[in-house]
N, CA, C and O of each residue as an XYZ file, in Angstrom:
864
protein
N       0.842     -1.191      0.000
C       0.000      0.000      0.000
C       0.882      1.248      0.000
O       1.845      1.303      0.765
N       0.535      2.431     -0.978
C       1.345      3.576     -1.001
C       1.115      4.729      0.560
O      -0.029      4.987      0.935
N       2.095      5.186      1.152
C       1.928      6.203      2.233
C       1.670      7.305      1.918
O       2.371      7.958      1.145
N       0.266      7.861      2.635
C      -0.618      8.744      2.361
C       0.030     10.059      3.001
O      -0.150     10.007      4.218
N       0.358     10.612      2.824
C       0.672     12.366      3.968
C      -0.294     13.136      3.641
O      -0.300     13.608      2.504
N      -1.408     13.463      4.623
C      -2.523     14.083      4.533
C      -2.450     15.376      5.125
O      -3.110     15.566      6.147
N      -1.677     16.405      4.598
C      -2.150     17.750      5.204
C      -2.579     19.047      4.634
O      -1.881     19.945      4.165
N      -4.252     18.947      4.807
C      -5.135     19.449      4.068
C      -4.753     21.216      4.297
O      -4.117     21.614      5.273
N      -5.302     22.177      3.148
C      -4.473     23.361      2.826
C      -5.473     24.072      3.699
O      -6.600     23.645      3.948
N      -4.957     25.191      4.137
C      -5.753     25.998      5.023
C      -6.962     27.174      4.105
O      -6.891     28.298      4.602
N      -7.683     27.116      3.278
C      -8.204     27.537      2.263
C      -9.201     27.744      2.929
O      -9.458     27.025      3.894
N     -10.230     29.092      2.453
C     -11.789     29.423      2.785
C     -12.233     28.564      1.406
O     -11.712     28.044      0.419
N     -13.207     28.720      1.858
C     -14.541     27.973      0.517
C     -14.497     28.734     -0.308
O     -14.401     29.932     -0.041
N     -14.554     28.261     -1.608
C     -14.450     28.929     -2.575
C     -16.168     28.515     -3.405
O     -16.236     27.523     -4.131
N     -17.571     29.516     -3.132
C     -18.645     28.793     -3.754
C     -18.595     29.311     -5.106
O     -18.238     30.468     -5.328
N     -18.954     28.465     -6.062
C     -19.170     29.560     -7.738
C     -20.982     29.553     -7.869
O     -21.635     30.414     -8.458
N     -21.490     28.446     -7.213
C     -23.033     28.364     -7.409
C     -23.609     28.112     -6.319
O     -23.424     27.046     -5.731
N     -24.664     29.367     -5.728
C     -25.675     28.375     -4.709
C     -27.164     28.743     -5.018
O     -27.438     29.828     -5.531
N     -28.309     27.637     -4.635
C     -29.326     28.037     -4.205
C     -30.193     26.911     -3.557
O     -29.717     25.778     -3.617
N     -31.223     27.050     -3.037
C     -31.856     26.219     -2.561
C     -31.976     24.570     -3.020
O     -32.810     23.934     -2.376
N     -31.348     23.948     -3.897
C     -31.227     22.712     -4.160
C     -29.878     22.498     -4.188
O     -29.541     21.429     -3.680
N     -28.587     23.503     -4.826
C     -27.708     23.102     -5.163
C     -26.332     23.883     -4.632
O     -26.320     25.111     -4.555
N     -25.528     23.321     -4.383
C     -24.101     24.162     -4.084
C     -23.143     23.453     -4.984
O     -22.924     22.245     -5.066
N     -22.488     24.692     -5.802
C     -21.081     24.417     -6.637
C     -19.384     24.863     -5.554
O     -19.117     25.841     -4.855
N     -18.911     24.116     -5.759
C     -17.730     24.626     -5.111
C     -16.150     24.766     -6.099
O     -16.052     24.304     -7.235
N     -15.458     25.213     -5.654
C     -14.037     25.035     -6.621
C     -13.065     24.287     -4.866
O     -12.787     24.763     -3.765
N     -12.889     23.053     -5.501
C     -12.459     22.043     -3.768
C     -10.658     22.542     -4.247
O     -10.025     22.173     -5.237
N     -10.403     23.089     -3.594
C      -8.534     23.381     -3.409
C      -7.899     21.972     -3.490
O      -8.436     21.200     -2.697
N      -7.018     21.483     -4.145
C      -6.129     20.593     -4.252
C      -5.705     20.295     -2.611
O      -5.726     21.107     -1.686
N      -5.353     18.993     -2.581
C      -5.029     18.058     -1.076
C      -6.085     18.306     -0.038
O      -5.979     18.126      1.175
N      -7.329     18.835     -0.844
C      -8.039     18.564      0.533
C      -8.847     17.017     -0.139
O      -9.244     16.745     -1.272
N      -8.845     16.254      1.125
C     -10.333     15.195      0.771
C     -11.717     15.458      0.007
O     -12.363     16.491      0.185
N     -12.072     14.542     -0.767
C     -13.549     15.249     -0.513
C     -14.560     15.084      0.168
O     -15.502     15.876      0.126
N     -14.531     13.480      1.302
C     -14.935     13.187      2.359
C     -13.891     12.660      3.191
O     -12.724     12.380      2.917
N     -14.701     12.560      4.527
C     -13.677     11.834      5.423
C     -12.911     10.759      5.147
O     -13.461      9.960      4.390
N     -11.867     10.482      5.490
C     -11.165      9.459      5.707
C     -10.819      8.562      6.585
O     -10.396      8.983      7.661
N     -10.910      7.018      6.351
C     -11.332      6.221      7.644
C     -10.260      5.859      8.705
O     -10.318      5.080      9.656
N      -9.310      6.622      8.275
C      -7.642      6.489      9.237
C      -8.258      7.790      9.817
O      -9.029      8.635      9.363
N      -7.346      7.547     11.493
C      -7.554      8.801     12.062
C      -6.259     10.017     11.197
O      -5.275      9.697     10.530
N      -6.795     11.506     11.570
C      -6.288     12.363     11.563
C      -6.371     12.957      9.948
O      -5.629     13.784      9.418
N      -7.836     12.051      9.223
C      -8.697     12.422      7.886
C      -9.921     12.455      7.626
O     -10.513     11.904      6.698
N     -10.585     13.532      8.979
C     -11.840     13.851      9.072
C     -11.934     15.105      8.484
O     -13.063     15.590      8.410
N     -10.825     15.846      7.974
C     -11.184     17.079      8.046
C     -11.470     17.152      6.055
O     -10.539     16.596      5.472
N     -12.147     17.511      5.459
C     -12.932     17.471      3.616
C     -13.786     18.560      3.642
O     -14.334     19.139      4.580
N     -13.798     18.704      2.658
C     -14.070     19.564      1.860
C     -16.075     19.375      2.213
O     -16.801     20.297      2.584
N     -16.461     18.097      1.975
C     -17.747     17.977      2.780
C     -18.138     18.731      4.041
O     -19.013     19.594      4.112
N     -17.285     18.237      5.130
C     -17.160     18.728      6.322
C     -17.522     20.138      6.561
O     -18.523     20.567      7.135
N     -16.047     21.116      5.754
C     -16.318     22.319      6.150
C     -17.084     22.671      5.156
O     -17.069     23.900      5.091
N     -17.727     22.227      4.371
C     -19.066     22.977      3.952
C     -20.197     22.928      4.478
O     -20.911     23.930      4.457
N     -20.768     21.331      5.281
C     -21.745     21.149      6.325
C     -22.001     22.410      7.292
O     -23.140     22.729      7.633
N     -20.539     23.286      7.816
C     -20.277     24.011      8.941
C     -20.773     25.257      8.165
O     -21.214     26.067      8.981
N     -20.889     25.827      6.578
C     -21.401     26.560      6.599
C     -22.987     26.252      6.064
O     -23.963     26.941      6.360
N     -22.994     25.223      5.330
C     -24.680     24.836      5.177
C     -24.572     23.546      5.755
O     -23.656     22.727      5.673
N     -25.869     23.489      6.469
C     -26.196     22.559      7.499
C     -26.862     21.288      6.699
O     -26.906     20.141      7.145
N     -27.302     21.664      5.599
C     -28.241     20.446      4.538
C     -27.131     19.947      3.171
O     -27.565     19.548      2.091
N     -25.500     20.086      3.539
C     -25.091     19.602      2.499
C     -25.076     18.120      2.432
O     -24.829     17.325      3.339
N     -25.440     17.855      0.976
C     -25.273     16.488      0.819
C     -24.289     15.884     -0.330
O     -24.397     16.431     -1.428
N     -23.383     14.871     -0.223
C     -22.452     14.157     -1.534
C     -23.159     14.046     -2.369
O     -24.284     13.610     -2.125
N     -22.795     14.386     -3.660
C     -23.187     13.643     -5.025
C     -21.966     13.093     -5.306
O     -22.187     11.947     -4.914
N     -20.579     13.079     -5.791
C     -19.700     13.019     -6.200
C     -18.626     13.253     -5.266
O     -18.507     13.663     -4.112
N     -17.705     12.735     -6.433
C     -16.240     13.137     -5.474
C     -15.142     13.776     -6.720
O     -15.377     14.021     -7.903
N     -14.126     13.895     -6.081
C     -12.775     13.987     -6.846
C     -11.467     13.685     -5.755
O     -11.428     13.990     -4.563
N     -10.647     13.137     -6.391
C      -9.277     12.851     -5.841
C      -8.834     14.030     -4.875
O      -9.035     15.243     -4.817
N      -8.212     13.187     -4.228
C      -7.573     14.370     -2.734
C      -7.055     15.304     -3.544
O      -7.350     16.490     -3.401
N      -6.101     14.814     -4.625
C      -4.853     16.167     -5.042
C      -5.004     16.483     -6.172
O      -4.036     16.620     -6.919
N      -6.791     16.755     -6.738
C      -7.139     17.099     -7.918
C      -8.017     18.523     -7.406
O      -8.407     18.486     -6.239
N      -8.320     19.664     -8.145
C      -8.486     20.646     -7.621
C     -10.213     20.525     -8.630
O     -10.585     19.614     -9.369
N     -10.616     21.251     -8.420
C     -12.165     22.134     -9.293
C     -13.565     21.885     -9.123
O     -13.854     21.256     -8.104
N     -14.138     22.094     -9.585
C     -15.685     21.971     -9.477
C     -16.438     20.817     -8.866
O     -16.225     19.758     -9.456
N     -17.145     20.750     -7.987
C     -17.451     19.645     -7.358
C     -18.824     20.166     -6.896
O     -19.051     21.229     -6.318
N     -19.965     18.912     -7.376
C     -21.291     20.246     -7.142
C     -21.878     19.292     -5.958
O     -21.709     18.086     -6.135
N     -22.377     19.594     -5.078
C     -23.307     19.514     -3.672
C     -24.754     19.759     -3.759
O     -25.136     20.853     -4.174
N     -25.845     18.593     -3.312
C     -27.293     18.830     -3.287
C     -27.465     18.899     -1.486
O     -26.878     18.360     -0.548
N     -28.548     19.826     -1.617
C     -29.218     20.442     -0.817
C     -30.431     19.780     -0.148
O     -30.647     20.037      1.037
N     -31.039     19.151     -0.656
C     -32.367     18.093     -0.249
C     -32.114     16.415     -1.312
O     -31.487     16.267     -2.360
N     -32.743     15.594     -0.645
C     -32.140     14.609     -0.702
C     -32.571     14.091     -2.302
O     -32.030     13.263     -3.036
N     -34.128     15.200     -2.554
C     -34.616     14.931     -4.322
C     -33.512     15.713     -4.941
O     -33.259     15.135     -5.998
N     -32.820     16.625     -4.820
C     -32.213     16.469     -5.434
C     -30.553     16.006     -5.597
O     -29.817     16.117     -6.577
N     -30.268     15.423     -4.184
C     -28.813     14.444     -4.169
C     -29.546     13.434     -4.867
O     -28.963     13.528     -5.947
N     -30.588     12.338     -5.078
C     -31.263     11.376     -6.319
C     -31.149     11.837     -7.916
O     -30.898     11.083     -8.857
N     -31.355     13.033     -7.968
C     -31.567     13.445     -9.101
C     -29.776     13.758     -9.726
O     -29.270     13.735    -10.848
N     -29.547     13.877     -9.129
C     -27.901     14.402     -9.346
C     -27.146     13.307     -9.593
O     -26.513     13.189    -10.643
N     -27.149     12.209     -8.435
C     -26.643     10.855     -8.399
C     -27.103     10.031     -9.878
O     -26.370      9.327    -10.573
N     -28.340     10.315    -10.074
C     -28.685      9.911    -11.614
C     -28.169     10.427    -12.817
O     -28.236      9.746    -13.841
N     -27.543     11.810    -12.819
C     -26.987     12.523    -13.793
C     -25.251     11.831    -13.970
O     -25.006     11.589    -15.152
N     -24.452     11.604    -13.312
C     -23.919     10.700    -13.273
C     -23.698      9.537    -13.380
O     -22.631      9.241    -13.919
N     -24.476      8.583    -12.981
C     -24.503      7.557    -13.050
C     -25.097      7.130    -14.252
O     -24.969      5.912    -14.382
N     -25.611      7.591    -15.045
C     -26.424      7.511    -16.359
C     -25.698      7.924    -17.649
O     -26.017      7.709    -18.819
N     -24.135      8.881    -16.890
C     -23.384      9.988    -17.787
C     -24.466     10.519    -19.052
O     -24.673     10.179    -20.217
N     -25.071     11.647    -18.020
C     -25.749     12.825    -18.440
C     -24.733     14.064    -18.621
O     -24.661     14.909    -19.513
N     -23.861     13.836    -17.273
C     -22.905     14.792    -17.430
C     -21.827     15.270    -18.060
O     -21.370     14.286    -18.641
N     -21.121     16.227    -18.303
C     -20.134     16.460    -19.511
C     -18.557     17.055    -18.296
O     -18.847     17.847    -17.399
N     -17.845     16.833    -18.357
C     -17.071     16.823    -17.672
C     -15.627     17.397    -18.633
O     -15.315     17.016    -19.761
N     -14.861     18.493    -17.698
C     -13.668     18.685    -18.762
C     -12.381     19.271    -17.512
O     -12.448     20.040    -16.553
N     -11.531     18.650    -17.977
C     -10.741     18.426    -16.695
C      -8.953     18.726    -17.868
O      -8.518     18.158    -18.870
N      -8.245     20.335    -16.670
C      -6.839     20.634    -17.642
C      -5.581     19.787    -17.083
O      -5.526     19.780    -15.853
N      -4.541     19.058    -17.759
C      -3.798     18.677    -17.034
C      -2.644     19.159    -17.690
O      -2.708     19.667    -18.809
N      -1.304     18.994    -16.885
C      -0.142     19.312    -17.151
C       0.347     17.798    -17.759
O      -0.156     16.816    -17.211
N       1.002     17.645    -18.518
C       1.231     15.757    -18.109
C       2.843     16.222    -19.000
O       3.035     17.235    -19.673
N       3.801     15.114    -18.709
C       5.216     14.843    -19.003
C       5.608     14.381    -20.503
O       5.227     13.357    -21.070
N       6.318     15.215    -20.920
C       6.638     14.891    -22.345
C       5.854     15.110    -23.448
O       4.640     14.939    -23.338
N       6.447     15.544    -24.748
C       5.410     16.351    -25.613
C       4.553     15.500    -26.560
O       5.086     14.820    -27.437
N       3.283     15.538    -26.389
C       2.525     14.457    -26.995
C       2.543     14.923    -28.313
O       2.617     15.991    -28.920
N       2.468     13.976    -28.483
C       2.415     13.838    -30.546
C       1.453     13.993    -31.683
O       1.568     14.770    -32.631
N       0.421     13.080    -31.432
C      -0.789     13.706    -32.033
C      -1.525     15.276    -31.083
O      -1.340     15.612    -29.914
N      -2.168     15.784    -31.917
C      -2.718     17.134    -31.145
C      -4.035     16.473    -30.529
O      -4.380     17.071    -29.510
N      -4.936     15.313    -30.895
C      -6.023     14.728    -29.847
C      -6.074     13.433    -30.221
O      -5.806     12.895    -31.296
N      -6.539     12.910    -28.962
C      -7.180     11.394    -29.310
C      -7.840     10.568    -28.394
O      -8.164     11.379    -27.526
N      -8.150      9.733    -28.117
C      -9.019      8.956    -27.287
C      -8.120      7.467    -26.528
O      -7.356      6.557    -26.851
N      -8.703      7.902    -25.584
C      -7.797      5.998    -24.663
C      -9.471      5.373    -24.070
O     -10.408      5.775    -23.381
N      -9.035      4.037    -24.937
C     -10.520      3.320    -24.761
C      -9.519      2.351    -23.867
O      -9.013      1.628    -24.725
N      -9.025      2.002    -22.705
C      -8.478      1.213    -22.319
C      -9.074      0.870    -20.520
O      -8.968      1.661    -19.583
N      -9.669     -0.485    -20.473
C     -10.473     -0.888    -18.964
C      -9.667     -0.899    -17.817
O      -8.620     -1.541    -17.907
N      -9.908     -0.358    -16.801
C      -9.472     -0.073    -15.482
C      -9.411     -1.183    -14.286
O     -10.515     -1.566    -13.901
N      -9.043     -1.366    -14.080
C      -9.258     -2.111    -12.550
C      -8.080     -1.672    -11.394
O      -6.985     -1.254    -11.769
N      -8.441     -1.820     -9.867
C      -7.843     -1.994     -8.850
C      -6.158     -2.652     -9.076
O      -6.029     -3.534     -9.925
N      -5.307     -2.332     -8.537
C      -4.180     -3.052     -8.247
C      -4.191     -3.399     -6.646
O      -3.910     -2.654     -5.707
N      -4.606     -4.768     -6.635
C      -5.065     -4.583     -4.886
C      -3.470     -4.511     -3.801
O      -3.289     -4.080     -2.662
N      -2.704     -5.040     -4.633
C      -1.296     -5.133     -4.109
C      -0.475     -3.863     -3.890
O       0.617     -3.767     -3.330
N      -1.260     -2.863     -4.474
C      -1.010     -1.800     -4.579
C      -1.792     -0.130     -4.045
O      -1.494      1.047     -4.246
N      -2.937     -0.864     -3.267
C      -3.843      0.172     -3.215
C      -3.312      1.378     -2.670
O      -2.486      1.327     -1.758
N      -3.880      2.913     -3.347
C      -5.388      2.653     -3.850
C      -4.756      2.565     -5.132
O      -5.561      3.147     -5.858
N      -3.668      2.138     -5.948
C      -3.500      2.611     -7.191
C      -4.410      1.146     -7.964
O      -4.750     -0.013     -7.727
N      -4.465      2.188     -8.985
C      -5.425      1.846     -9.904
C      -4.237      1.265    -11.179
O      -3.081      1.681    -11.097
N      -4.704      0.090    -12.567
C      -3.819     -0.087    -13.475
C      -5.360     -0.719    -14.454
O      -6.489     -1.156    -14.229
N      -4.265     -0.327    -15.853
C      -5.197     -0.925    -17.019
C      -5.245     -2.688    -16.986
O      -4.264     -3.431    -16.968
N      -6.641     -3.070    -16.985
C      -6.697     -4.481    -16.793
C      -7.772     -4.621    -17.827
O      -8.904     -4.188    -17.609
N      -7.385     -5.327    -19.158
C      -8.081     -6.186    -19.903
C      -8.772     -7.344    -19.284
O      -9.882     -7.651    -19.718
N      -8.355     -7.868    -18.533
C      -9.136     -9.035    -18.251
C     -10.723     -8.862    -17.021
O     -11.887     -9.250    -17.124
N      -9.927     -8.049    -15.882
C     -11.108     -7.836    -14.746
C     -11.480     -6.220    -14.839
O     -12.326     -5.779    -14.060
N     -10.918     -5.453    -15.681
C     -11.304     -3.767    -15.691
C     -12.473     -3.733    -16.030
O     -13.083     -4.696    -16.493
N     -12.981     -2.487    -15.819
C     -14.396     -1.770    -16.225
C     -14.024     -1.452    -17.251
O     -12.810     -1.405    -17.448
N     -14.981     -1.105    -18.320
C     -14.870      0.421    -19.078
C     -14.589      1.876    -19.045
O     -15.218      2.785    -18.503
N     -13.429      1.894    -19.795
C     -12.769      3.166    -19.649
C     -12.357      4.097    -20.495
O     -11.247      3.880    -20.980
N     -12.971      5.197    -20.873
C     -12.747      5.965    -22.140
C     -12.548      7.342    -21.711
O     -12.989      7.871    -20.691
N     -11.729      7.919    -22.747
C     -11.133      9.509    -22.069
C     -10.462      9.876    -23.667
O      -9.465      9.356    -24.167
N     -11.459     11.065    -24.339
C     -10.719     11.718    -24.971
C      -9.879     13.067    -24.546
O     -10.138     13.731    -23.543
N      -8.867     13.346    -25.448
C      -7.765     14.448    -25.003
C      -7.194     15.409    -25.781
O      -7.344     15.125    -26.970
N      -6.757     16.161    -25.654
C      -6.750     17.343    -26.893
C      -5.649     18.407    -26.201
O      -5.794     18.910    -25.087
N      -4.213     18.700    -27.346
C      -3.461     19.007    -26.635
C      -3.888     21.036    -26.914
O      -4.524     21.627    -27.786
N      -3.163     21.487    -25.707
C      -3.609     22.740    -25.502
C      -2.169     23.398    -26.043
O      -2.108     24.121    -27.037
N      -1.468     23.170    -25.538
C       0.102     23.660    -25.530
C       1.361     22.694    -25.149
O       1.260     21.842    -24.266
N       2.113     22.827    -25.620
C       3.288     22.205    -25.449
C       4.667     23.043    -25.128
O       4.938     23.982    -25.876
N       5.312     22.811    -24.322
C       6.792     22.607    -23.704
C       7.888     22.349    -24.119
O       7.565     21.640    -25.072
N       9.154     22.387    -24.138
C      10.338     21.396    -24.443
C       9.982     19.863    -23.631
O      10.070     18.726    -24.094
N       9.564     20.301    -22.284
C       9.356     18.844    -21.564
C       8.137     18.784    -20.775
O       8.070     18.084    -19.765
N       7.011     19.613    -21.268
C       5.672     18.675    -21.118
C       4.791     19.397    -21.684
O       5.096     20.518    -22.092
N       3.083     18.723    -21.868
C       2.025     19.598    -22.633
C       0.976     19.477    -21.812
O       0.783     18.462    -21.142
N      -0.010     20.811    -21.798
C      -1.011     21.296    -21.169
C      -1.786     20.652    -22.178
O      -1.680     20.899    -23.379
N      -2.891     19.480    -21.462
C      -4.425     19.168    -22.490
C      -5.096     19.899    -21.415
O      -4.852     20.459    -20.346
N      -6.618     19.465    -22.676
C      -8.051     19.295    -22.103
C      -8.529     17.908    -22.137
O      -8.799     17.317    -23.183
N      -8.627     17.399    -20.941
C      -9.675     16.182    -20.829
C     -11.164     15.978    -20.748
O     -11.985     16.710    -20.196
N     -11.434     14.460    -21.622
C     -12.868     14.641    -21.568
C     -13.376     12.853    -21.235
O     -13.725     11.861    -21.874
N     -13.181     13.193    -20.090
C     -13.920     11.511    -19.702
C     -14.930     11.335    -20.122
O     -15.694     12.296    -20.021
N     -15.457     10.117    -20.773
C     -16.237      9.811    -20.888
C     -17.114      8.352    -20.026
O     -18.153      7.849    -20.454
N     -16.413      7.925    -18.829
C     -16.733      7.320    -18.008
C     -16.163      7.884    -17.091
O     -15.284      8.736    -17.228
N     -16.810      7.272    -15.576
C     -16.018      7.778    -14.585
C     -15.105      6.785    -13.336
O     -15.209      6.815    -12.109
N     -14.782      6.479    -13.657
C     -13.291      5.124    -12.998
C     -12.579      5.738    -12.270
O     -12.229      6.865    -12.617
N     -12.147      5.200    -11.049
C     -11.596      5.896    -10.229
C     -10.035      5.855    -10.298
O      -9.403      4.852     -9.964
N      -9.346      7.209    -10.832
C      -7.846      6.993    -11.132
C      -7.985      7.397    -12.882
O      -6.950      7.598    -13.516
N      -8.805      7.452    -13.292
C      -9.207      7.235    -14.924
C      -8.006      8.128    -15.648
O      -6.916      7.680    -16.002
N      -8.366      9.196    -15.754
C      -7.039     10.270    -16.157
C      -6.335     10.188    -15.858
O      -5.555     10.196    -16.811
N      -5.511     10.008    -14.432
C      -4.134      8.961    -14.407
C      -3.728      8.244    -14.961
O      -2.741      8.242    -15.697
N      -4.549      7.380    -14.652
C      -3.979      5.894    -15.685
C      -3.631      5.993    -17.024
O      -2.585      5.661    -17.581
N      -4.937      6.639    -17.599
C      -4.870      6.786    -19.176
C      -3.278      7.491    -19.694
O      -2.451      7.282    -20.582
N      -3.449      8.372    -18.605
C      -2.108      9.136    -19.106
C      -1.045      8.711    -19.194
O      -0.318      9.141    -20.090
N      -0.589      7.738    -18.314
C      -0.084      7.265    -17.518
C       0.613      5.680    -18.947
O       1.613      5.128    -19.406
N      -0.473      5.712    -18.972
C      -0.778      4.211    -20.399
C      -0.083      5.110    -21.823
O       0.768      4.744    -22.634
N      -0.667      6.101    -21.737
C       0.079      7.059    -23.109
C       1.432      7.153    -23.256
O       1.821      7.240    -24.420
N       2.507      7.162    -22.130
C       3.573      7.478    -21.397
C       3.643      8.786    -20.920
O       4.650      9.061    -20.268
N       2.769      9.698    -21.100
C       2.648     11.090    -20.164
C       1.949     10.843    -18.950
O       0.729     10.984    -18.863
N       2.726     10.453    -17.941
C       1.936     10.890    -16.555
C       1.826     12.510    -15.914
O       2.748     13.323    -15.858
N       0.710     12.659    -15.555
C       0.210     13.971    -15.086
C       1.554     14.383    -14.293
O       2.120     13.693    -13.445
N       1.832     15.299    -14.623
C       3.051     15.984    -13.261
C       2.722     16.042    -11.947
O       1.497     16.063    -11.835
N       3.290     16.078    -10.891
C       3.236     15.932     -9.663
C       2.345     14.923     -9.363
O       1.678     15.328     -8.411
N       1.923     13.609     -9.746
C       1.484     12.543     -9.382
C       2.169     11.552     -8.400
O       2.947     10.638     -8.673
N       1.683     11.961     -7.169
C       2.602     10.880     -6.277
C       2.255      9.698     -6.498
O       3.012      8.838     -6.046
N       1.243      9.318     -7.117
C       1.131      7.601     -7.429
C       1.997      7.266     -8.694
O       3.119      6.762     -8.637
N       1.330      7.614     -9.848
C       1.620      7.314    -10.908
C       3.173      8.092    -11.354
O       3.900      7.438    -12.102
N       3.521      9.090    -11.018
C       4.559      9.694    -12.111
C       5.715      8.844    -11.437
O       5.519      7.864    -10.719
N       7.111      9.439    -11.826
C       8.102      9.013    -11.359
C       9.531     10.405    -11.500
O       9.469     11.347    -12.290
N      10.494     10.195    -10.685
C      11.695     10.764    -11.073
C      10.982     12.135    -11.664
O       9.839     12.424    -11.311
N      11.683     12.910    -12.527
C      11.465     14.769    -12.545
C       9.758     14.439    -12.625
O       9.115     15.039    -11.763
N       9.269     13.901    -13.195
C       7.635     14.297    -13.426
C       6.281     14.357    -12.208
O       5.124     14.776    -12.172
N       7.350     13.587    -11.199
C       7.150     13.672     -9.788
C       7.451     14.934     -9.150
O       6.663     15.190     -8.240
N       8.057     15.519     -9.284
C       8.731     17.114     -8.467
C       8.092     18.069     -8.693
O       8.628     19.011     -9.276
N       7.188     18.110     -8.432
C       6.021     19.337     -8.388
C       5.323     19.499     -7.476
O       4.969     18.575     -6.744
N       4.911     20.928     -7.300
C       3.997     21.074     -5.670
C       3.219     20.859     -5.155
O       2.860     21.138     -4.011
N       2.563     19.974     -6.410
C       0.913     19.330     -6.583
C       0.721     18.625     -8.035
O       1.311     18.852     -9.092
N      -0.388     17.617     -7.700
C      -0.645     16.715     -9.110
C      -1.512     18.151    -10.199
O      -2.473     18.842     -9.860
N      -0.754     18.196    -11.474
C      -1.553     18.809    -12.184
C      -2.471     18.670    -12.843
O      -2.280     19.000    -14.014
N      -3.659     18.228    -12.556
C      -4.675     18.347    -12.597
C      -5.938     18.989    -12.194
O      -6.278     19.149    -11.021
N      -6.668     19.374    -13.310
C      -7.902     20.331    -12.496
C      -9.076     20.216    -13.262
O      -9.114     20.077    -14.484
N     -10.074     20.284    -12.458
C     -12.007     19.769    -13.016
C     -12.196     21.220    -13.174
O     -12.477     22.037    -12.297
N     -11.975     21.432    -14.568
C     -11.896     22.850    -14.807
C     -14.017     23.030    -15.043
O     -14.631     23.949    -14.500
N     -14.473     22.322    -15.621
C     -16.146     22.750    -16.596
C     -16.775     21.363    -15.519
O     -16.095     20.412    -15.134
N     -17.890     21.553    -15.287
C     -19.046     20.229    -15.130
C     -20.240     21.019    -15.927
O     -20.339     22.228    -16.137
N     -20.947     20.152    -16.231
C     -22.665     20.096    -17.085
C     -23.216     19.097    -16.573
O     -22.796     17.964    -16.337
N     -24.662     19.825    -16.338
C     -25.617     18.734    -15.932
C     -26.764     19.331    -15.554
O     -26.858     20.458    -15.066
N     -27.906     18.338    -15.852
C     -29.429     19.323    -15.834
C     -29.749     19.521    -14.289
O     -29.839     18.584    -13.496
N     -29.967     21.352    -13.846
C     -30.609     21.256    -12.713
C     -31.422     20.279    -11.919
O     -32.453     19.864    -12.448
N     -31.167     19.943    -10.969
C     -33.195     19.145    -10.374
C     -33.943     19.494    -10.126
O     -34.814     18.757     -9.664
N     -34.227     21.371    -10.298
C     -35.090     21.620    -10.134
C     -35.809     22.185    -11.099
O     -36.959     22.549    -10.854
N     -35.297     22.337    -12.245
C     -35.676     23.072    -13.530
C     -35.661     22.337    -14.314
O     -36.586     22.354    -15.126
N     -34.368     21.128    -14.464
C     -34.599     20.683    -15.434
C     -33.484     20.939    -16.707
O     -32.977     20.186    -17.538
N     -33.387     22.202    -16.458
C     -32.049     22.828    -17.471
C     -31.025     22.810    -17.248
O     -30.602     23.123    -16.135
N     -30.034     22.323    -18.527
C     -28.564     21.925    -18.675
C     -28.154     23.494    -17.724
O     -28.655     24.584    -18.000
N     -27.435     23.327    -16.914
C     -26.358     24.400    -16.533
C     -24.755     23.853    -16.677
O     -24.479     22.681    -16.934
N     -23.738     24.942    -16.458
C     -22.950     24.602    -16.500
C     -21.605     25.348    -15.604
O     -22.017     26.495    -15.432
N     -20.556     25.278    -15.117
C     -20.387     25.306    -13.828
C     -18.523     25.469    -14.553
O     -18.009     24.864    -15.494
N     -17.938     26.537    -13.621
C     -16.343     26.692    -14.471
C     -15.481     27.264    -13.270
O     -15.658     28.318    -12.659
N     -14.408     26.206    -13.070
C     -13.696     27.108    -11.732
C     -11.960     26.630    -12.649
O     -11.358     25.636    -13.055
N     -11.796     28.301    -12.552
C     -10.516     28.436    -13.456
C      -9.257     27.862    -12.962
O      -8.991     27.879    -11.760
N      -8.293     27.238    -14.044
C      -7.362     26.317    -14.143
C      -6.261     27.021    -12.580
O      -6.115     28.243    -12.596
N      -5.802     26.494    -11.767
C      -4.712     27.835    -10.611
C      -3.511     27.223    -11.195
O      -2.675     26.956    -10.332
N      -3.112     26.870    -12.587
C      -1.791     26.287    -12.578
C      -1.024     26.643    -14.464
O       0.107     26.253    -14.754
């Protein structure tokens, strides 16, 4: 199992959307997005939002050391209704990363299935045989002497997904304490960020859409 160092950033809330069904947030990189079942990883991004609304509820998550948009229901019709927008992939999702070495084509797609490395948890690896389905197109933004800024666009949601994929490409995301290695490791944080979410209100009904800008 990889060793976790959990020390969450001292950050105020950052809301981009609220109202009576729904809260958008932009979650700061290394914080959780719920508790954690080792002591001394209670403290998420859930948490201190409960402390300022008393009716927050999970729909989703994102990785401890992934930064952006992460949306919160307010009554429990609409944490159902939300949980369905997901789980159905209603939602449109677009996520910027830094990743190692200059990719070659300018876009393309990784259709490649996911599974657990249990020998390894929590890391995740591409498994043909016991993986889920796993798809992620990518599109390069800019390039480096020694790495390129995409846009990601999952099209499932696997836990580790954009890692891996990247990871499978031979560009691992920079500052990835799981996946990268040697220089692509030496960064102050994994570069990654849930820059856009889409998805139909629950209370209207209408596509909205939700943008907490790239900090990197």
């Amino acid at each position: 199992m990889i060793e976790f160092q959990y020390n969450p950033p001292d950050a105020p809330l950052t809301i981009i959307y609220q109202d009576d069904a729904i809260i958008v947030v932009d979650k700061p990189a290394g914080l959780l997005s719920v508790p954690g079942k080792i002591e001394g990883r209670k403290d998420c991004l859930e948490t201190r939002l409960r402390t300022a609304f008393w009716d927050t509820l999970l729909v989703h998550r994102l990785d401890c050391d992934t930064s952006g948009v992460m949306i919160f229901a307010r009554t429990k019709l609409a944490q159902g209704f939300l949980g369905q927008e997901f789980e159905k992939r209603r939602t449109k999702k677009t996520y910027v990363a830094r990743v190692w070495g200059q990719m070659g084509p300018d876009s393309g797609q990784v259709d490649l299935p996911i599974g657990s490395d249990w020998p390894n948890r929590p890391r995740q690896m591409v498994d043909a045989v016991n993986g889920r389905s796993a798809i992620t197109d990518w599109k390069v933004i800019a390039r480096t002497d020694t790495d390129s800024r995409i846009r990601l666009h999952p099209l499932t949601g696997r836990s580790h997904q954009l890692r891996v994929h990247m990871l499978a490409l031979g560009h691992p995301i920079l500052g990835d304490p799981i996946y990268a290695t040697g220089a692509a490791q030496d960064f102050p944080r994994l570069m990654l960020h849930a820059e856009t979410l889409s998805l139909h209100h629950p209370k209207t009904g209408e596509l909205v859409s939700f943008f907490a800008p790239c900090p990197f």
